[in-house]
N, C-alpha and C positions, 0 to 999 in steps of 0.2 A: 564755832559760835562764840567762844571766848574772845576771842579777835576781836570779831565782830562790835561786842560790847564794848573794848578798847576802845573802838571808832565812834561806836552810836548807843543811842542811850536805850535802855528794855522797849521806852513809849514807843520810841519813831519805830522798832521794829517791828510792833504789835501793829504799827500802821502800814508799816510796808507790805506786812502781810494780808492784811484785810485788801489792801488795792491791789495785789498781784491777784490776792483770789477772784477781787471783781471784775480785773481785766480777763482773767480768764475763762468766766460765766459768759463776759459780753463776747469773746472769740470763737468759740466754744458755737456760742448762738449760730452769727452769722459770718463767722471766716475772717472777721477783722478786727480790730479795735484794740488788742492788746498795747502797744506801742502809744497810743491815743489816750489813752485809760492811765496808765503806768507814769506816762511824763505829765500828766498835769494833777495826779495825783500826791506823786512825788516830789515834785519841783515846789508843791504846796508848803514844804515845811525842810525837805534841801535844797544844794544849790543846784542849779540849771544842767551841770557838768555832771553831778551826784547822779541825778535822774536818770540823766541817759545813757549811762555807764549799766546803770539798775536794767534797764528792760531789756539788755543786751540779749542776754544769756535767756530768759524767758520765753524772749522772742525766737530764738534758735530752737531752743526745743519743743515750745508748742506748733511750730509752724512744719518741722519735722513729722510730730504727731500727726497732723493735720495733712500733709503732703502724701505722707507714706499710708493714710489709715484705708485706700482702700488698693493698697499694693504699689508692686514697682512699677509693672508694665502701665496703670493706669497714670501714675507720677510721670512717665517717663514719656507717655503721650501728650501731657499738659505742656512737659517741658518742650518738646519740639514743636507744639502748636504758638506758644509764645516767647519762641527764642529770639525775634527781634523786642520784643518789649524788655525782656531781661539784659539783652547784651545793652541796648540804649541807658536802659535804667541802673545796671550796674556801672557804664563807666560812668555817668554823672554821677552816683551816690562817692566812687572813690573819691574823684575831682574835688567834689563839696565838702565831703567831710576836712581837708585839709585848712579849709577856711574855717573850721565849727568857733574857732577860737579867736576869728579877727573881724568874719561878715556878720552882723545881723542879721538873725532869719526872719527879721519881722515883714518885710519887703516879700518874701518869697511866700510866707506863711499868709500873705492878703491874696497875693495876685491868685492863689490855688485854692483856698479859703469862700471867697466871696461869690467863684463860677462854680463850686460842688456845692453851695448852698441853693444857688437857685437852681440848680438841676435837683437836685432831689426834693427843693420843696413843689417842683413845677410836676414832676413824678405823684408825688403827693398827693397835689390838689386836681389829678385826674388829665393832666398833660404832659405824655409822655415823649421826653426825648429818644428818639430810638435811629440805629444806626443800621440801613435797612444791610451794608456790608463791608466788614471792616476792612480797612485798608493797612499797607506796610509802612506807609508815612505817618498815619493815624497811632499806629502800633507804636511806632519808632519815638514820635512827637510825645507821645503821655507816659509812655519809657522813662525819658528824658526828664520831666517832671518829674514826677513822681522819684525818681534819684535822685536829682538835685535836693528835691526836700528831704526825703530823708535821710541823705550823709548829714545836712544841717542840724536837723530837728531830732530827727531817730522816729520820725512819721511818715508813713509815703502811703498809706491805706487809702487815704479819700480817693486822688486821681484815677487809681488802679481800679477801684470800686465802681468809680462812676463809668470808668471807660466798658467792665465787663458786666454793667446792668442797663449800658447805653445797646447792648448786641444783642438785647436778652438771654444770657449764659443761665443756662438750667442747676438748680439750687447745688444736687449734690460735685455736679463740675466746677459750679464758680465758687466752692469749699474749698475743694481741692485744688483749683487752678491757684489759688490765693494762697493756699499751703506752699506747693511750690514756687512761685515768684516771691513770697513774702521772706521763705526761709531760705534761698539763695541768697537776698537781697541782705537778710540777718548775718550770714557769714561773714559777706564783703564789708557787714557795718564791723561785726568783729577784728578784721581785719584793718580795717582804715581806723580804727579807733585804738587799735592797739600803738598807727605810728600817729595817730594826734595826741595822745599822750591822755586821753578822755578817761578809758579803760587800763587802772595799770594797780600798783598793788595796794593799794585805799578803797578802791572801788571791784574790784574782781570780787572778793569774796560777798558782797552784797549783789550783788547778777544772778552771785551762783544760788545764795539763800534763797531767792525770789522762787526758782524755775519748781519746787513743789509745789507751792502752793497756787504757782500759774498754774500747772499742769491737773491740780487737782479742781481748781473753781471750772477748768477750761472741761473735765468730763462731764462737771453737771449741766454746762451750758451744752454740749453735744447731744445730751439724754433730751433736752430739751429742743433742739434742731430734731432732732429723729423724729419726733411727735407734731411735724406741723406741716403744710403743703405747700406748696408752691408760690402761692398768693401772697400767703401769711410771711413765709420767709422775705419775699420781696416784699414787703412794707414794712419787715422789721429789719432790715438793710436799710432803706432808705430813712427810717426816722435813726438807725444808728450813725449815719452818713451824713445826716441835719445836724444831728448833732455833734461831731468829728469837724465838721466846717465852722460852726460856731466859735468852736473852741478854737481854732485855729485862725478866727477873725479875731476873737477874744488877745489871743496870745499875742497878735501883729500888732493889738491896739495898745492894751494895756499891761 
């Protein structure tokens, strides 16, 4: 903690904390958002680099939680149901990440940005896109997305979201499917960000700060998921998803 205060002042910490705890209430809900939450929170009063160093480590361990909370074998069936989206999505996330420091993700952040909005707001307003069977190209193709942005960004939730509400994946599966893809996907960003020089000793101890206070907003949002049906989860996915696109139009724009 003392460290810590070397680097950052009491305020910005009192806020770091408040937005880890809010990213974790929103994940917590409905299986995503922390990543979404954290970088536009954060990026609000540090730098670009700062931010995304911060949800690193949060992102690891609530997506763990999340992966592992209803066992292995169950984890371990998600992973072999969506091992082409992972393998796609993890080699673009390492690829991308090497660039975090020379491409603009503003390009990246439109093109994926602009088609999860009108899918979820077309969901919304009672027209649903639905994918009567998904396919290994389809898998592979939104893999690929979905990585590329987030080695860029340290966001890859929307595509991934949109892809397993476009199948209709049933609440407490597409929790957990997002656990595991999200937190393999956190590793490799660990990893890749360790050699873009993102995450190194400025930035590590603020990651680690975070993962409390994620972990504890991210129980009250699970208490909150346990109390509600099927219907309800799926529209409060899609307006968390409205809004994860916006912001991610927001970001490409301004």
């Amino acid at each position: 903690m003392d460290s810590l205060l070397l680097i950052y002042s009491p305020q910005s910490l009192v806020i770091c904390v408040c937005v880890a705890m809010l990213a974790g209430v929103i994940k917590g809900m409905v299986g995503f958002g922390m990543p979404m939450v954290l970088i536009s929170g954060l990026s609000t009063f540090l730098s670009p680099e700062v931010a995304l160093a911060g949800l690193i480590f949060p992102t690891v361990f609530s997506n763990g939680f999340q992966a592992f909370r209803h066992g292995a074998g169950a984890a371990w069936s998600s992973l072999k149901r969506f091992r082409r989206f992972l393998i796609a999505g993890g080699v673009a996330m390492v690829i991308s990440a090497q660039f975090v420091r020379i491409v603009p993700p503003s390009t990246l952040l439109l093109l994926i940005g602009v088609p999860v909005a009108f899918f979820a707001l077309s969901q919304l307003l009672g027209r649903p896109v639905r994918l009567a069977k998904p396919s290994a190209r389809g898998e592979v193709a939104v893999g690929t997305v979905a990585g590329a942005i987030g080695g860029v960004s340290g966001v890859w939730g929307p595509p991934t979201v949109t892809y397993l509400t476009a199948i209709g994946t049933e609440k407490g599966e597409q929790i957990r499917i997002q656990g595991v893809i999200y937190g393999l996907g956190a590793l490799l960003l660990v990893a890749a960000h360790l050699g873009s020089g993102v995450l190194n000793a400025a930035t590590v101890g603020l990651s680690a700060f975070l993962v409390l206070p994620a972990l504890l907003g991210m129980w009250v949002g699970t208490q909150i998921s346990d109390q509600i049906d099927q219907k309800m989860f799926q529209r409060m996915t899609l307006l968390v998803l409205l809004l994860a696109s916006l912001n991610l139009i927001r970001r490409a724009l301004f």
